[in-house]
N, C-alpha and C positions, 0 to 999 in steps of 0.2 A: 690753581695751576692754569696758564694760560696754553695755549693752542699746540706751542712750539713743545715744552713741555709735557703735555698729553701724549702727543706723537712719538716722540722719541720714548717715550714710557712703555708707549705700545707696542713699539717696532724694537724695544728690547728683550720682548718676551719672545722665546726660544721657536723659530719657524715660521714670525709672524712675518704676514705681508701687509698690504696697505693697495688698494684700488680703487677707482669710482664707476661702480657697475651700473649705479642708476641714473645717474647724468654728470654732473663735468662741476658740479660741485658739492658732491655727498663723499666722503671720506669713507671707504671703511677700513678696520684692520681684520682679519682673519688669519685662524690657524689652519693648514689644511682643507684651504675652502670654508671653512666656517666662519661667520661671522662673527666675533666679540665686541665688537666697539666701532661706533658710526657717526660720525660730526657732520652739521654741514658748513661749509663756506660763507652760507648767505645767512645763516643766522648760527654765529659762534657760540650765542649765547648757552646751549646748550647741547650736553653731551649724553652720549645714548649707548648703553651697557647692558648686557644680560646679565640674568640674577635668577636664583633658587625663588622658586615664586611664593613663599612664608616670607622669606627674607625679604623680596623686593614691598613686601605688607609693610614690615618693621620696619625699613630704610622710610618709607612715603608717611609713615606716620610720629615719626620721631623726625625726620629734615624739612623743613618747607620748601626747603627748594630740589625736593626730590620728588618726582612724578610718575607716573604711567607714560611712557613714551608714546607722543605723539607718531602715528603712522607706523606702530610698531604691538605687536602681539603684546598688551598691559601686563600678561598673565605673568612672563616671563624678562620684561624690558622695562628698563626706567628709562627715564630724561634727569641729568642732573644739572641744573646752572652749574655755572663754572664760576660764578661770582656770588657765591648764596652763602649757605652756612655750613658746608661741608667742607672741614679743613683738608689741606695737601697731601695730608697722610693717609683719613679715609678714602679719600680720591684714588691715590693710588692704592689701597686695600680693594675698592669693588674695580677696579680696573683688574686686579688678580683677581678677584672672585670671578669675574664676565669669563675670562680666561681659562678659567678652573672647569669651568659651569660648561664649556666649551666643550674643555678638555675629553672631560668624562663620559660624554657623547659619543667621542670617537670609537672608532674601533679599535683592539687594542692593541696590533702593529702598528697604525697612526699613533697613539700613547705611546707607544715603545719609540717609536722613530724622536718623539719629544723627548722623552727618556736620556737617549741618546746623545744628541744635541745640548741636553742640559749636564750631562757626567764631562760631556769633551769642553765644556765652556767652565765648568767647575777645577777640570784638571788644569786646565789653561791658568786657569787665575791663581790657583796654588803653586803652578811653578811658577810664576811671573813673581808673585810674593817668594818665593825662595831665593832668588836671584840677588 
């Protein structure tokens, strides 16, 4: 998945925003203030996810081109090339996991407000297909 791609992947998932908190070229997306996913500008090369931390074991040791994120808590964050061996579809599989992993952090009126957002964007698209 290249950049454009990414984004728009992340900024489709239900409440997310997108800021550069730490300087003027680190990307990130968040649900509610949280963090799920963090690019920078100056080096594309890599993409940075949260993950269930068994899981982020199994991804680093099964992908080479998946890592302990640099400048990021290892326990619970990878780094993934974006040009490695991680096809478009796991890509956007731990882009939903980061998301997930987010999610369930919240509290559960934050969950329910996603909740929400995702019933009115699910009726939407069923009438739009009725039509």
């Amino acid at each position: 998945m290249n950049i454009e791609e990414i984004r728009a992947y992340c900024l489709s998932k239900p409440l997310a925003t997108e800021d550069f908190p730490f300087d003027e070229s680190t990307l990130v997306f968040r649900v509610h203030q949280k963090i799920f996913a963090c690019i920078d500008f100056e080096d594309t090369d890599w993409f940075c996810l949260k993950c269930d931390p068994d899981y982020a074991i199994e991804l680093r040791d099964r992908y080479s081109s998946i890592k302990g994120a640099w400048h990021w808590n290892k326990k619970y964050w990878n780094q993934i090339a974006q040009n490695g061996d991680v096809s478009d579809g796991l890509f956007r599989s731990l882009i939903d996991h980061s998301y997930e992993e987010v999610l369930k952090k919240l509290p559960r009126r934050l969950r329910e407000d996603v909740l929400l957002v995702t019933r009115a964007s699910d009726e939407e698209q069923m009438h739009t297909n009725n039509l």
